[in-house]
mmCIF file of the N, C-alpha and C atoms, coordinates in Angstrom:
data_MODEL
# 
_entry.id   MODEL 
# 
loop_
_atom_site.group_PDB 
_atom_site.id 
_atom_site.type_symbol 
_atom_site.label_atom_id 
_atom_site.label_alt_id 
_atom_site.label_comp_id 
_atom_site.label_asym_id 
_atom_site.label_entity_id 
_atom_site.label_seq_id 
_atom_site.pdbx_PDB_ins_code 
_atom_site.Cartn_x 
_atom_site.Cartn_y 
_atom_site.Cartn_z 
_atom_site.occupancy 
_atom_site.B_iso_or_equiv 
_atom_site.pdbx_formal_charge 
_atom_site.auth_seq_id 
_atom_site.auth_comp_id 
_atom_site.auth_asym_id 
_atom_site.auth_atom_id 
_atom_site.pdbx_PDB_model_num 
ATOM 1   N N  . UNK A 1 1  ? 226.422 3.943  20.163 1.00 0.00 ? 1  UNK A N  1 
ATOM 2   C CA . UNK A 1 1  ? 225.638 5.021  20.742 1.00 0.00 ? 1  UNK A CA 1 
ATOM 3   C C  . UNK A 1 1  ? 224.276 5.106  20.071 1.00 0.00 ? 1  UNK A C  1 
ATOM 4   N N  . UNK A 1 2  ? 223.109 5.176  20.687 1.00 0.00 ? 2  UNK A N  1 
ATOM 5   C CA . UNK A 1 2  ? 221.818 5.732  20.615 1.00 0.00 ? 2  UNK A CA 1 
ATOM 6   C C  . UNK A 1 2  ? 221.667 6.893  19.778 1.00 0.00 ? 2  UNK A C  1 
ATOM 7   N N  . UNK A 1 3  ? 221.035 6.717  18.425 1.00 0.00 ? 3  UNK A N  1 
ATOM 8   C CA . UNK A 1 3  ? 220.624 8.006  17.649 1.00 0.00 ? 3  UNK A CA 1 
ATOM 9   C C  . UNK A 1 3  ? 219.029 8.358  17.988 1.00 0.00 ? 3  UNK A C  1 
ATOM 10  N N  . UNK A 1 4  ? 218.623 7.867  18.560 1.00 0.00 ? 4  UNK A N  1 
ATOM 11  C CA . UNK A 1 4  ? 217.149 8.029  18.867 1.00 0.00 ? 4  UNK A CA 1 
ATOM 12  C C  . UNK A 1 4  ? 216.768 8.216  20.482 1.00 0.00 ? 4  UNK A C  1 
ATOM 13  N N  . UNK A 1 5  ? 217.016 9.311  21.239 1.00 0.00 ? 5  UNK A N  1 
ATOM 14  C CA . UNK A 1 5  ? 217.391 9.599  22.244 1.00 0.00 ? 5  UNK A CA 1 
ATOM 15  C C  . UNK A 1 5  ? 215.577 9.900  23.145 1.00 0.00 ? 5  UNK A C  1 
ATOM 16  N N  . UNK A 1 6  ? 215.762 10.081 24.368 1.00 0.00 ? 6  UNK A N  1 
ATOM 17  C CA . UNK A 1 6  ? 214.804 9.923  25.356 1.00 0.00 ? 6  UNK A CA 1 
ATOM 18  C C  . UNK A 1 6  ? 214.449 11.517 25.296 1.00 0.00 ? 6  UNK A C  1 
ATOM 19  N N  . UNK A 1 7  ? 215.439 12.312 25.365 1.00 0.00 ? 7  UNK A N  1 
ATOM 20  C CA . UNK A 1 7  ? 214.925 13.608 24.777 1.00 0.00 ? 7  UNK A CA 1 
ATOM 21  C C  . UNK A 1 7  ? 215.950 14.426 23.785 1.00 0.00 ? 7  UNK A C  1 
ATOM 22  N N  . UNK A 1 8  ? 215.905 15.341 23.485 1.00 0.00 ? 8  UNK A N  1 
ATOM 23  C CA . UNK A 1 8  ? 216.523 16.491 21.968 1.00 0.00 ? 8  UNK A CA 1 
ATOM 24  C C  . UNK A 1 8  ? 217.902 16.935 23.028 1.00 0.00 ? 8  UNK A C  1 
ATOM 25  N N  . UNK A 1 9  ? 219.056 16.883 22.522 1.00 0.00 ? 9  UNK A N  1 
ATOM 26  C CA . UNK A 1 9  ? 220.287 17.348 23.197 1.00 0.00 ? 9  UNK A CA 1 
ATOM 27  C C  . UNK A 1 9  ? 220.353 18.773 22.560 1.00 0.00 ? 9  UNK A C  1 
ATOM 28  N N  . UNK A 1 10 ? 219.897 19.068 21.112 1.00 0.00 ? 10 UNK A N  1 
ATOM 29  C CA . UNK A 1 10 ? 220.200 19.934 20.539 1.00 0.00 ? 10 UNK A CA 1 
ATOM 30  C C  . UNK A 1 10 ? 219.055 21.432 20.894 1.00 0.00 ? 10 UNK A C  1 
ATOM 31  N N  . UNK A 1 11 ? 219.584 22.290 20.055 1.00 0.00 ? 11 UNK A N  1 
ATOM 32  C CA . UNK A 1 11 ? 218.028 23.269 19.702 1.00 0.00 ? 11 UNK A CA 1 
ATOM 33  C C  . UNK A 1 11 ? 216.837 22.523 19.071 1.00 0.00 ? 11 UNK A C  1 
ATOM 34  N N  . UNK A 1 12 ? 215.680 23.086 19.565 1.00 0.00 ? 12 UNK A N  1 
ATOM 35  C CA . UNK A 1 12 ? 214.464 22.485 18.584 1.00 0.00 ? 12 UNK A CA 1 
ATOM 36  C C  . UNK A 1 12 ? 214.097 23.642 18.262 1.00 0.00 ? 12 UNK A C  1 
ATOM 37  N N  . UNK A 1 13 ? 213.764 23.155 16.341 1.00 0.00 ? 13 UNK A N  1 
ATOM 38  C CA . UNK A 1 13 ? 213.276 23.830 15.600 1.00 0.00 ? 13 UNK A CA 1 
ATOM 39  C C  . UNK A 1 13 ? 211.928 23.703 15.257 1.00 0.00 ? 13 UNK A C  1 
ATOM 40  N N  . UNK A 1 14 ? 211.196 22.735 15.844 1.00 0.00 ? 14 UNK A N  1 
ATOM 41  C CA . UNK A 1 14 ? 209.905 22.581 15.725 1.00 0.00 ? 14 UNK A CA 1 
ATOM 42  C C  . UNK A 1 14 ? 209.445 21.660 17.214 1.00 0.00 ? 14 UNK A C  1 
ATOM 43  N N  . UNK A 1 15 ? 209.093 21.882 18.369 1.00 0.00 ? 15 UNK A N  1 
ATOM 44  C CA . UNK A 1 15 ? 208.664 20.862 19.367 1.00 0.00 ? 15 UNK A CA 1 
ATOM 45  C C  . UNK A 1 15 ? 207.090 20.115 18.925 1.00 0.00 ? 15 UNK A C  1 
ATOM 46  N N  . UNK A 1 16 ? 207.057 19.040 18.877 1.00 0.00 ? 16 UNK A N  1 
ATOM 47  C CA . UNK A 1 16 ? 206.035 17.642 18.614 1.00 0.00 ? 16 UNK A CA 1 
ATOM 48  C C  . UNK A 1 16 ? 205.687 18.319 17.400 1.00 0.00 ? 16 UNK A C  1 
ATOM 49  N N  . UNK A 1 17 ? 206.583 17.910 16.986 1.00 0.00 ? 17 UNK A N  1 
ATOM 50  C CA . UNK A 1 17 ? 205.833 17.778 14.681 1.00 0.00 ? 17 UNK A CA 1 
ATOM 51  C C  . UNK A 1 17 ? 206.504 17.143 14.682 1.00 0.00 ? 17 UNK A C  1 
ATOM 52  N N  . UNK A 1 18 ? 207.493 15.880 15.211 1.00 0.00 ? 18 UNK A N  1 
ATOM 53  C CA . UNK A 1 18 ? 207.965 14.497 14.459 1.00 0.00 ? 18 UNK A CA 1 
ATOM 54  C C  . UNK A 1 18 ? 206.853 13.347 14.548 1.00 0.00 ? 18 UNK A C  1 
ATOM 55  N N  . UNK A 1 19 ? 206.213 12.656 14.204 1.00 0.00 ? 19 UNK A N  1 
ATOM 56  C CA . UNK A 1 19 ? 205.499 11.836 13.905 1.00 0.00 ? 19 UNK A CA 1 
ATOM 57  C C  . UNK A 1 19 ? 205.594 9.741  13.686 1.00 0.00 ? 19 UNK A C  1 
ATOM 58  N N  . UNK A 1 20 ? 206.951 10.388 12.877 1.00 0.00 ? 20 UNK A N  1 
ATOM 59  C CA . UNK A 1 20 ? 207.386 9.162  12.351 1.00 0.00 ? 20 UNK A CA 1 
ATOM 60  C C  . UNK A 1 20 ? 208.833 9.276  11.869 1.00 0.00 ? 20 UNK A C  1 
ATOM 61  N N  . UNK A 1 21 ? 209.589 7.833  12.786 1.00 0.00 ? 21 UNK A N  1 
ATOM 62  C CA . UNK A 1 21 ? 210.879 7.848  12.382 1.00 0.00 ? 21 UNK A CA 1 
ATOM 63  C C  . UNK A 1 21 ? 211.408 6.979  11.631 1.00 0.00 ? 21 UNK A C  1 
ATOM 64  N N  . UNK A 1 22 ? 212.236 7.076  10.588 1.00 0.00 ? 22 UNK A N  1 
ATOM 65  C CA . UNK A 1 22 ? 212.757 6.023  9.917  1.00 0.00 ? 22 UNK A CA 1 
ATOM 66  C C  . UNK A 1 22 ? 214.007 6.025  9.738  1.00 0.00 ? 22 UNK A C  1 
ATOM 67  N N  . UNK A 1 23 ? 214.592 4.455  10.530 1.00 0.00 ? 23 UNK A N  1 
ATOM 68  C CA . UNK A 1 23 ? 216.059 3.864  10.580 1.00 0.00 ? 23 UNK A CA 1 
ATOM 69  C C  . UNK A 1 23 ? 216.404 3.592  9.738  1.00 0.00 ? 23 UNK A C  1 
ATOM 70  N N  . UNK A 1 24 ? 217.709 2.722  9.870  1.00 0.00 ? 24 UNK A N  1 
ATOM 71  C CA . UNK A 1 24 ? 217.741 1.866  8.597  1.00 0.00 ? 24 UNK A CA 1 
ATOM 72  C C  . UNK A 1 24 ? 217.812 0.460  9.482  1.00 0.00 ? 24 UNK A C  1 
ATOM 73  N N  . UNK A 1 25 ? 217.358 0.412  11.042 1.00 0.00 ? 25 UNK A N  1 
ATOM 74  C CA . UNK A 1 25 ? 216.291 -0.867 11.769 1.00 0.00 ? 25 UNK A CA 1 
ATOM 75  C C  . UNK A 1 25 ? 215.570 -1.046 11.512 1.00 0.00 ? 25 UNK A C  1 
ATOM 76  N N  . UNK A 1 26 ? 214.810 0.463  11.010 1.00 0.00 ? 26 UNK A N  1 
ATOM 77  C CA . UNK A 1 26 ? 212.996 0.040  11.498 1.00 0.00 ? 26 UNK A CA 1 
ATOM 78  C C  . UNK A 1 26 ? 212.118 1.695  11.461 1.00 0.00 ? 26 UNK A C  1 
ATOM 79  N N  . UNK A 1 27 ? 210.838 1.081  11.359 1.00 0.00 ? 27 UNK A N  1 
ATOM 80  C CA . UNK A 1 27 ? 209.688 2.386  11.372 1.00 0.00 ? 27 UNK A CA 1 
ATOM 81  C C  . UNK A 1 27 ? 209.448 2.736  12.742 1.00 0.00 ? 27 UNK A C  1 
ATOM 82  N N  . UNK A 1 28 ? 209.600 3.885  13.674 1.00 0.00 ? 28 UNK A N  1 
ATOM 83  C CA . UNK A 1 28 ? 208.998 4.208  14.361 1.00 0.00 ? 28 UNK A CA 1 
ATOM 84  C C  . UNK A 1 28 ? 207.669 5.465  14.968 1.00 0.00 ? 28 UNK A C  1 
ATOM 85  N N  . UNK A 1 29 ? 206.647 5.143  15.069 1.00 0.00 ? 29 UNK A N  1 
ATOM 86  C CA . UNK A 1 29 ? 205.687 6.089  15.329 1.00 0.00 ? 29 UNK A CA 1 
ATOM 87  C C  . UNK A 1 29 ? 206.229 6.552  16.853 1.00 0.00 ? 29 UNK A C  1 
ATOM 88  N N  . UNK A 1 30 ? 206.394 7.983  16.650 1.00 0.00 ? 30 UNK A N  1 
ATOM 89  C CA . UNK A 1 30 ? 206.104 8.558  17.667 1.00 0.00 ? 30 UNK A CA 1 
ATOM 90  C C  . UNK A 1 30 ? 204.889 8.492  18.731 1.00 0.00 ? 30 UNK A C  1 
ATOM 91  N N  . UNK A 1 31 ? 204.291 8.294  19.963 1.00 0.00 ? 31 UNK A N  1 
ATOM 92  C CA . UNK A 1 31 ? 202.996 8.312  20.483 1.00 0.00 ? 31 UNK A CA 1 
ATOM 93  C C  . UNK A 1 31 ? 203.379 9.509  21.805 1.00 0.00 ? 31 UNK A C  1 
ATOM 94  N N  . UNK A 1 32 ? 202.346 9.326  22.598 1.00 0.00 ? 32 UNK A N  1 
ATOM 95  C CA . UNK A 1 32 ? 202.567 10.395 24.003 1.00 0.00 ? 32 UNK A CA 1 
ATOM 96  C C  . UNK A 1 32 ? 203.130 9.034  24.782 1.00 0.00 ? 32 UNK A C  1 
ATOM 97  N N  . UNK A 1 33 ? 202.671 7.521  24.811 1.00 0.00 ? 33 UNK A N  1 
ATOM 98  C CA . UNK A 1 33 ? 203.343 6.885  25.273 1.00 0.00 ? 33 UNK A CA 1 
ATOM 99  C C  . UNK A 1 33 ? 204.802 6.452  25.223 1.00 0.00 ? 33 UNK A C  1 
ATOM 100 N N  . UNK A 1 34 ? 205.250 6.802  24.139 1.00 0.00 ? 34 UNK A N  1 
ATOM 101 C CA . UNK A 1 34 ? 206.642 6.527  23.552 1.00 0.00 ? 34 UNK A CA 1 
ATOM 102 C C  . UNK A 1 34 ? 206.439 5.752  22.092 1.00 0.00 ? 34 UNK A C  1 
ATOM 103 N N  . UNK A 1 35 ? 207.517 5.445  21.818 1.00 0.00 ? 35 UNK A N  1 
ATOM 104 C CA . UNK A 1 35 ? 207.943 4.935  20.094 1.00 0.00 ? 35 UNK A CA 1 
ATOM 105 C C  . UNK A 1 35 ? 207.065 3.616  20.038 1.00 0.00 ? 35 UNK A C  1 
ATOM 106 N N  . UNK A 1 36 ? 206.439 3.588  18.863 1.00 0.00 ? 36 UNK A N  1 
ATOM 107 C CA . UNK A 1 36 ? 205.586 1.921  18.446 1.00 0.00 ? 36 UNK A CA 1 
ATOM 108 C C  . UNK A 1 36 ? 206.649 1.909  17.489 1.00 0.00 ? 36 UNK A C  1 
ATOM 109 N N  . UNK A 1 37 ? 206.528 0.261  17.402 1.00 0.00 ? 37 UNK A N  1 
ATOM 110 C CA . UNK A 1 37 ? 207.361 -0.137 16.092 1.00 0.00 ? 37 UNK A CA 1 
ATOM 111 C C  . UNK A 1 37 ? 206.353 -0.550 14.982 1.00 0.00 ? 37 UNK A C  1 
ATOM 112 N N  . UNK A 1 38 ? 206.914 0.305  14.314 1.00 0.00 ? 38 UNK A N  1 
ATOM 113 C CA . UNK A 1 38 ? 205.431 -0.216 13.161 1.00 0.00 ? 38 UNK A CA 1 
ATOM 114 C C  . UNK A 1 38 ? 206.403 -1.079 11.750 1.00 0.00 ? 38 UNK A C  1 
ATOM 115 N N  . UNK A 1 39 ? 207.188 -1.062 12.037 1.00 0.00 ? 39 UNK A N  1 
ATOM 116 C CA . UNK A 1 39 ? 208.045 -1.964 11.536 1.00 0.00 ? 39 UNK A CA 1 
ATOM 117 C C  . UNK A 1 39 ? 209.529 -2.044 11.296 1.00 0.00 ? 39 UNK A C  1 
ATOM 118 N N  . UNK A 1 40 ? 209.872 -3.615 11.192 1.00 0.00 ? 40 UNK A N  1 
ATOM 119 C CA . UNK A 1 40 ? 211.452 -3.954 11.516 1.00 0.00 ? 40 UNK A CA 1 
ATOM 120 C C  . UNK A 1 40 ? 211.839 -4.194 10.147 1.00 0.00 ? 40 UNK A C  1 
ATOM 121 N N  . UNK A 1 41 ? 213.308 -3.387 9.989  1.00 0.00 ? 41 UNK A N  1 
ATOM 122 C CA . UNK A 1 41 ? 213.833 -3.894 8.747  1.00 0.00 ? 41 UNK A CA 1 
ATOM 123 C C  . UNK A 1 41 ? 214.410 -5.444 8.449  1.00 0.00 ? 41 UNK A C  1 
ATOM 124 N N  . UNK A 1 42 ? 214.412 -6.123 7.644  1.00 0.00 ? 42 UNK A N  1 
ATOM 125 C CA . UNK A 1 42 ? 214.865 -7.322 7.170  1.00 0.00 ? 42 UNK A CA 1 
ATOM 126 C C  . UNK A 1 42 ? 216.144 -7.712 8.348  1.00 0.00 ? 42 UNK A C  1 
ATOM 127 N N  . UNK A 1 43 ? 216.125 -8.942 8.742  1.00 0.00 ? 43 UNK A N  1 
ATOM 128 C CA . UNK A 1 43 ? 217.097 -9.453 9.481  1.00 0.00 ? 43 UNK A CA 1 
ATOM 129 C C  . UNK A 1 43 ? 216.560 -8.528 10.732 1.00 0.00 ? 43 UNK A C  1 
ATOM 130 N N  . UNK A 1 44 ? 215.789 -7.701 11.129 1.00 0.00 ? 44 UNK A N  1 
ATOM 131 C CA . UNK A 1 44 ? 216.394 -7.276 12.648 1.00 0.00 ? 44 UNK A CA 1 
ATOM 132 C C  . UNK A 1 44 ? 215.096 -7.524 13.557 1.00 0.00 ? 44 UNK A C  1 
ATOM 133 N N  . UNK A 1 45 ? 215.911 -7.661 14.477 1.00 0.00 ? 45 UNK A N  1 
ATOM 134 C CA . UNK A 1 45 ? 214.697 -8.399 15.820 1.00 0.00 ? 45 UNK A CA 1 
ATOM 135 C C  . UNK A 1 45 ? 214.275 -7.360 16.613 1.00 0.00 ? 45 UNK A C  1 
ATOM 136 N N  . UNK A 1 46 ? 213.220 -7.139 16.934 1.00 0.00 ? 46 UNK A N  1 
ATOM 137 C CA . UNK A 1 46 ? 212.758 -6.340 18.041 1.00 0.00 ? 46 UNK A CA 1 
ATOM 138 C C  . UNK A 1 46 ? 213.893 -5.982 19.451 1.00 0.00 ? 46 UNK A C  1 
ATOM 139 N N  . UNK A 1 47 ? 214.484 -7.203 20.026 1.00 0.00 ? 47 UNK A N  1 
ATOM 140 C CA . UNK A 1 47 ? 215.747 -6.754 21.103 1.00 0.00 ? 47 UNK A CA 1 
ATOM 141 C C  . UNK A 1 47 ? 217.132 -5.806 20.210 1.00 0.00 ? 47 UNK A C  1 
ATOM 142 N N  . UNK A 1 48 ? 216.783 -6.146 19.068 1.00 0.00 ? 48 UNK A N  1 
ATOM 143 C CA . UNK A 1 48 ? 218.254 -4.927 18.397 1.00 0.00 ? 48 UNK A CA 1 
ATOM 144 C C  . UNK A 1 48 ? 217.871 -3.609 18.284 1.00 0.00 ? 48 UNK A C  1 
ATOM 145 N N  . UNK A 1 49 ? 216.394 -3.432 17.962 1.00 0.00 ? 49 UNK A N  1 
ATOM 146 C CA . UNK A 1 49 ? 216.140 -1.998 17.898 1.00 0.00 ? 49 UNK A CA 1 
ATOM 147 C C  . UNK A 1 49 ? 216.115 -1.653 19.178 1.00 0.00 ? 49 UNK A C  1 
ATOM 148 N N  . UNK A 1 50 ? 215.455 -2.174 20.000 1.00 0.00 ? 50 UNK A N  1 
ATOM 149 C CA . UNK A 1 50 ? 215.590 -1.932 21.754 1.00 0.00 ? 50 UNK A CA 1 
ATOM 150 C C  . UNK A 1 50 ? 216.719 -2.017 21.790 1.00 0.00 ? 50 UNK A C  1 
ATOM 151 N N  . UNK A 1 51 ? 217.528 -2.293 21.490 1.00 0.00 ? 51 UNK A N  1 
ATOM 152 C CA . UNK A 1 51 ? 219.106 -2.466 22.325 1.00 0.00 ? 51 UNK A CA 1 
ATOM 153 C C  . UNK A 1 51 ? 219.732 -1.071 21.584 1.00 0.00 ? 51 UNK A C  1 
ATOM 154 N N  . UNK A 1 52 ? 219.238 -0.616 19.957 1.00 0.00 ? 52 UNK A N  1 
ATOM 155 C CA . UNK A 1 52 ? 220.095 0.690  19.855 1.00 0.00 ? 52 UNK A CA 1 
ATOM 156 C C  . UNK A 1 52 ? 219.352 1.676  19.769 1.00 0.00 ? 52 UNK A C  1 
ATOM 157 N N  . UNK A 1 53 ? 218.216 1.633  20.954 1.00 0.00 ? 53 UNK A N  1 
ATOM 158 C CA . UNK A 1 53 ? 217.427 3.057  21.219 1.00 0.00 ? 53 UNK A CA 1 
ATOM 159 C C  . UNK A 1 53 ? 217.335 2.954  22.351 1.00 0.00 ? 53 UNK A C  1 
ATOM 160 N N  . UNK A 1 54 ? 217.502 4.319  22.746 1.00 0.00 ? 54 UNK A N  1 
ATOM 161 C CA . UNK A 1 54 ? 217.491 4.781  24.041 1.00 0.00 ? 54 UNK A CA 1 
ATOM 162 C C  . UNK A 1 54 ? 216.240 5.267  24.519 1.00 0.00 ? 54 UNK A C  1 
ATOM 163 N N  . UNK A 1 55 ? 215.043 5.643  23.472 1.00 0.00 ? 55 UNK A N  1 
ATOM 164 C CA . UNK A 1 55 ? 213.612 6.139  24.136 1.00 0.00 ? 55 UNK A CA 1 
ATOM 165 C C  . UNK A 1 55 ? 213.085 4.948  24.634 1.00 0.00 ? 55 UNK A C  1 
ATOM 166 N N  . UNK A 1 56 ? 211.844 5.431  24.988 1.00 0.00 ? 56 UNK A N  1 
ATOM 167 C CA . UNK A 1 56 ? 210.961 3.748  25.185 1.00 0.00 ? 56 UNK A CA 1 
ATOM 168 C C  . UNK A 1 56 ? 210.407 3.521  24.175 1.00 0.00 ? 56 UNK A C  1 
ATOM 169 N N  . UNK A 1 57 ? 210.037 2.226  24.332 1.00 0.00 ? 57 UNK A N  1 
ATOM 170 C CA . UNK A 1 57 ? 209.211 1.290  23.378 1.00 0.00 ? 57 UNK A CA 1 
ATOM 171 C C  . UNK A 1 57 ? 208.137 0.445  23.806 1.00 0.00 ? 57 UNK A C  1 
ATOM 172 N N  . UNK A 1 58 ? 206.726 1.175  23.333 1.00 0.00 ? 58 UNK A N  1 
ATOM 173 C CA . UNK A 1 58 ? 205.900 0.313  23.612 1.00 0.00 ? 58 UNK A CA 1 
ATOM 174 C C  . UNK A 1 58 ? 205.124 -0.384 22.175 1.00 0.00 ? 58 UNK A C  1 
# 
């Protein structure tokens, strides 16, 4: 299952103050376009982080 979802299932306690996310895949910047990868952890390929996120990725 997807921990990095297309939108918040839960309550939000703050709407757009996340910025930047960190896996233990990879760095992702938040944008208005969707998630940049600003970087992949050791061993992992760009199709694995796409394959265990559910937002977009540009």
């Amino acid at each position: 299952d997807s921990k990095v979802l297309k939108s918040c299932t839960l309550p939000l306690t703050g709407k757009g103050v996340v910025d930047r996310i960190i896996t233990n895949l990879g760095v992702l910047d938040v944008t208005h376009k969707g998630l940049h990868i600003v970087e992949l952890a050791d061993g992992v390929t760009r199709e694995e982080i796409t394959a265990a996120t559910e937002a977009n990725l540009v």
